[in-house]
N, C-alpha and C positions, 0 to 999 in steps of 0.2 A: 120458260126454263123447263127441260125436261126431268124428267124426277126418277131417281135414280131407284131402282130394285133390285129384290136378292129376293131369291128363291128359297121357301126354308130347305132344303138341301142346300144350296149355296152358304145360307145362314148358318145351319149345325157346321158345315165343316168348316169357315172361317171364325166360328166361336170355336171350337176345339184347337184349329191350328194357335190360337193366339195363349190359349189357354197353356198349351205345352208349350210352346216359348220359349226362353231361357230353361224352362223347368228343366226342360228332357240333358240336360247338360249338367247345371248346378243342381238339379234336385231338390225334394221340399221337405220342409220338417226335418232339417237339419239337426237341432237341439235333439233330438230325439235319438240321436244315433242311431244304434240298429234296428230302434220302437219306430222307426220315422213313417213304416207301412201302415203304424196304429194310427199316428197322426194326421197319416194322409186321410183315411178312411174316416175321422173324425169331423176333419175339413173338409170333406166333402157333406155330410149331412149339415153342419155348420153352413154349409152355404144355401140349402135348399130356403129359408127361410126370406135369404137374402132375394132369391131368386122370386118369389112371392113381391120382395115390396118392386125388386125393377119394373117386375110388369105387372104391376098394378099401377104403377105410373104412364107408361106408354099403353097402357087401355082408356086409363081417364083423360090423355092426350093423344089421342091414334097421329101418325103422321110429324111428330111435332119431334124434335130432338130436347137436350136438356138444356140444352138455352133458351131456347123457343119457351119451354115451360119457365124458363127462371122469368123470362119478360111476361109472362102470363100472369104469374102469381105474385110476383113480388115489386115494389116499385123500381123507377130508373137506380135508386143509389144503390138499394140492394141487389137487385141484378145483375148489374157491371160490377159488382164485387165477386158474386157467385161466377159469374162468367168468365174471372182474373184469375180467380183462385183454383177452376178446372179446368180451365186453357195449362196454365203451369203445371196441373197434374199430369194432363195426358203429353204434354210436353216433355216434362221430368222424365214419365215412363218411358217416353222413347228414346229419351237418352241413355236412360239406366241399362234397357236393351242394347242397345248402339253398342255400350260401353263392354257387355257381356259378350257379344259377339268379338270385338278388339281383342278382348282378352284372350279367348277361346284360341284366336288365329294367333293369336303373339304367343303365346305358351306351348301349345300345343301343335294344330297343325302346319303353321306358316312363322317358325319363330324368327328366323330372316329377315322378314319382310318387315316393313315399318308399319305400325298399327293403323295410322293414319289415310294407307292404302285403302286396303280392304273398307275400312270404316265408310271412307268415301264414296268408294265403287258401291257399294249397297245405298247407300243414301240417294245416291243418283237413280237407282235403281229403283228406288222406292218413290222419289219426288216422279220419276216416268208414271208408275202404277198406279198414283193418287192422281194425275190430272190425268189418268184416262178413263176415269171414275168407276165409282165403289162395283158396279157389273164385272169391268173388267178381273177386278180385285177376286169377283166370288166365284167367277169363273174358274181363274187362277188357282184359287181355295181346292176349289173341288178337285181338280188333278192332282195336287199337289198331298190333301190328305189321304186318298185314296193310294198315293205312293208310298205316305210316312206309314200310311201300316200295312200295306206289302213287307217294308223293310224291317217294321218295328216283330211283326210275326216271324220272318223268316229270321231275324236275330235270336229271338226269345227261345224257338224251335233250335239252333245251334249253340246256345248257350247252355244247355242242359246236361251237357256232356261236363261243365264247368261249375255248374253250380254243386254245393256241399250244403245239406236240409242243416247239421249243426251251426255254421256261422247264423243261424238267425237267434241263435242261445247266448245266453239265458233272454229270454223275455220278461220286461220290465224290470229290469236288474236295479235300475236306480228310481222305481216307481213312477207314479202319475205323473210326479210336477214335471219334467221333459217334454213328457209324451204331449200335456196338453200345450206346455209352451212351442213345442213341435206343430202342433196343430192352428194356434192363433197365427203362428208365423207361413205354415201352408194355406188357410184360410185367406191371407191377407194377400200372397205370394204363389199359387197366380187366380185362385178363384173368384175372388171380389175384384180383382182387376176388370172384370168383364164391363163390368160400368161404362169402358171406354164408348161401347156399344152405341149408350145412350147420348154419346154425344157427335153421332153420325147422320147427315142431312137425309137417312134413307127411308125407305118405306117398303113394308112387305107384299108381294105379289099375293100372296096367298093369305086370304081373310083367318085369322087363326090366336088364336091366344098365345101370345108372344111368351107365356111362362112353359109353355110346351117347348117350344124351340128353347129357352136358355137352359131349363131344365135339364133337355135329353144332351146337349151341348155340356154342362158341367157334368152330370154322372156318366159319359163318354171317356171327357178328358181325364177324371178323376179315376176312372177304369184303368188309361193307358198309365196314368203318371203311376198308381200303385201296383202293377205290374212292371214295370220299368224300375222300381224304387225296389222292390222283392228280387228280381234280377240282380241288381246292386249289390246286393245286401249279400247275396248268395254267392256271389259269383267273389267278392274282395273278404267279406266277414267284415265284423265291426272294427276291428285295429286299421286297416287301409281305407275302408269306406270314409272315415273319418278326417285323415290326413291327403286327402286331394281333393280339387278344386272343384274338377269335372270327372266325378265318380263314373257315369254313364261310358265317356272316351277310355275308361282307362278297363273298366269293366269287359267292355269288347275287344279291345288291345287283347286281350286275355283268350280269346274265341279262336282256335283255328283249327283246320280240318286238313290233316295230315300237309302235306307240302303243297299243295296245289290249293288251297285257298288261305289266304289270309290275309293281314292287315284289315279285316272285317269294320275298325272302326272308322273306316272314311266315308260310311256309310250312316252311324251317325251323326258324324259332318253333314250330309247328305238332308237328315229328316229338323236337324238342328237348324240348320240354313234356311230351311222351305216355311219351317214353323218362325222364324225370328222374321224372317223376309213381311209373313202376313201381319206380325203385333207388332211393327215398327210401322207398317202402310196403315192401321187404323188408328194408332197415338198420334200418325202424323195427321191423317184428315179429323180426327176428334178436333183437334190443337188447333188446323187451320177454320175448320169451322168455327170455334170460339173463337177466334179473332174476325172471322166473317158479322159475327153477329153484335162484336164486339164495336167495331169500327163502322158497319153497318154495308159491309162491301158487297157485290152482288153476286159475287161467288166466292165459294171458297178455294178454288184453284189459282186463286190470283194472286194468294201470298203462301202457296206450297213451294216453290222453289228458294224462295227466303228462310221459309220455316223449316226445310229439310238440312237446309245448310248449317241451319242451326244448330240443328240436332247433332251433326258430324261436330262440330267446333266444340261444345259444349262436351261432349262426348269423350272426345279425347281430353279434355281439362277436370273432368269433376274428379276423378281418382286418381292419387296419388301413384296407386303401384294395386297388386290382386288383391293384395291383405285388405286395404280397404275398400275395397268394393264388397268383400265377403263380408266385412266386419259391420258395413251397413247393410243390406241383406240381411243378416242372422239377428243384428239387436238393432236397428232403429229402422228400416221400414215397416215393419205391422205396426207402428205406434204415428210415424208420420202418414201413413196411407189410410189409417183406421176415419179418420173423420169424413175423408173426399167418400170412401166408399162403404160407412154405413152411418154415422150420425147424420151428415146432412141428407141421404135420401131418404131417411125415417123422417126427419124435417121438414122434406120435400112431402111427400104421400099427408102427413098431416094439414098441411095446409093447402093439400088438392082436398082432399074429404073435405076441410071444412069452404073455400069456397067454391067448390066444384058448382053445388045447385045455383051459387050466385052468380058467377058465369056464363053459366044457362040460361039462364031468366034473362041478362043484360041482353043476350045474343041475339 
């Protein structure tokens, strides 16, 4: 079986793409309201730590995914549990995506159309880009982010005409407790998502400490989203930024250059579609690799079309209507996702430290 790589340029830009995600649409550190730039910035150091235990994992297992490690470390009952419980995360994530994207098109650009369209057509589109493995994918990556900030600069550059330096006043009006519950909820939403990483059959071409590439990947992303989030903020003030869904779409709405250019925000459509397209193709092959490992099958492309289908079904069913989609988002994902993405790989690195030497000696 040949073994799939990514180039760390291929790497940074499909950790960045995945990272801005839903973000660049919903936006992070909600709770935060007009402080949500403090948030982000917060969540972003917040995760530097994080970044530390990933790859100190995949050092003390070069080559090895996070399944591969749970069967290393841990016996049969506890592994097949670890391996149920992170198949259904990166599972869940891609539905939760799925679902963000439905909305995005039913609300806003495609309200006509029946959700379930669109939902499809990308799924399909995505179960294509995962069996034509993770190469194809980082290829894809690399044009695709090299696009999203073509567009995302020459926005930010025509937005200035719109932005007002007062709507970011007063700052910290209603104090800390926001700003940090702003930040647990950007931390969790999209920074720690990165994890999914560790659950792809890949391996790097270029011999390197993997905490370099997630690293320069999160302080990247976390560059674009707190620029994109100041944008917001500027451009609507804190009364509007607050009362819609997709502050970003409606922000650029707002952008035009005398008669001859406008409707500027189809263009976030544009960098939104490119980034959700890449974090839906690695939830999905995270997902189907944990059933690879799970089942014991010989690849993981042999239950991607089942699993992608899934995701579309599932997708359209888990939300009622937008309210609650936002309503989980803003109060109960940082507290469901907190365990998958930092108590158990603090769990994990402890019990590689201690029997890592014993491992070795077996070997």
């Amino acid at each position: 079986m040949n073994k799939e790589t990514l180039s760390n340029t291929q790497a940074i830009c499909t950790m960045n793409l995945f990272l801005m995600g839903s973000t660049l649409l919903l936006g992070a550190g909600a709770q935060a309201k007009n402080d949500n730039w403090i948030s982000i910035i917060i969540a972003t150091l917040l995760a530097v730590p994080l970044v530390y235990i990933y790859s100190r994992i995949q050092i003390l297992f070069p080559n090895k995914s996070l399944f591969d490690i749970f069967n290393t470390l841990f016996g049969k009952v506890l592994s097949k549990v670890f391996t149920i419980l992170y198949t259904w995360y990166f599972f869940h994530l891609g539905v939760l995506v799925l679902r963000n994207f439905g909305e995005f098109l039913g609300t806003q650009a495609m309200p006509e159309t029946p959700m379930l369209v669109p939902v499809i057509t990308l799924s399909l589109l995505c179960i294509w880009a995962v069996k034509s493995g993770l190469e194809t994918v980082g290829r894809s990556s690399k044009i695709l982010f090299l696009t999203c900030i073509l567009v995302i600069i020459i926005i930010q550059f025509l937005a200035l005409s719109k932005e007002s330096l007062p709507n970011i006043k007063p700052i910290l009006k209603n104090g800390w407790n926001p700003v940090f519950s702003g930040a647990f909820s950007a931390f969790s939403f999209p920074f720690a998502e990165i994890i999914a990483f560790m659950g792809l059959p890949y391996f790097y071409k270029d011999k390197v400490n993997p905490f370099k590439v997630i690293l320069i990947s999160i302080l990247g992303s976390g560059l674009l989203i707190l620029l994109i989030a100041l944008r917001n903020i500027l451009v609507l003030g804190p009364c509007n930024l607050t009362n819609t869904y997709f502050p970003s779409y409606i922000a650029v709405s707002r952008i035009h250059v005398g008669d001859f250019l406008q409707r500027i925000e189809v263009s976030v459509s544009i960098t939104f579609v490119s980034s959700v397209f890449i974090k839906i193709n690695i939830c999905l092959m995270a997902a189907s690799n944990g059933l690879k490992s799970l089942f014991g099958l010989s690849s993981y492309k042999t239950i991607t079309f089942q699993l992608g289908l899934l995701m579309a079904y599932f997708s359209y069913f888990i939300y009622g209507n937008i309210m609650e989609m936002v309503f989980w988002a803003l109060n109960i994902y940082q507290y469901y996702a907190f365990p998958f993405q930092v108590i158990i790989p603090i769990f994990v690195l402890i019990v590689a430290k201690v029997k890592k030497p014993k491992l070795v000696i077996d070997n």
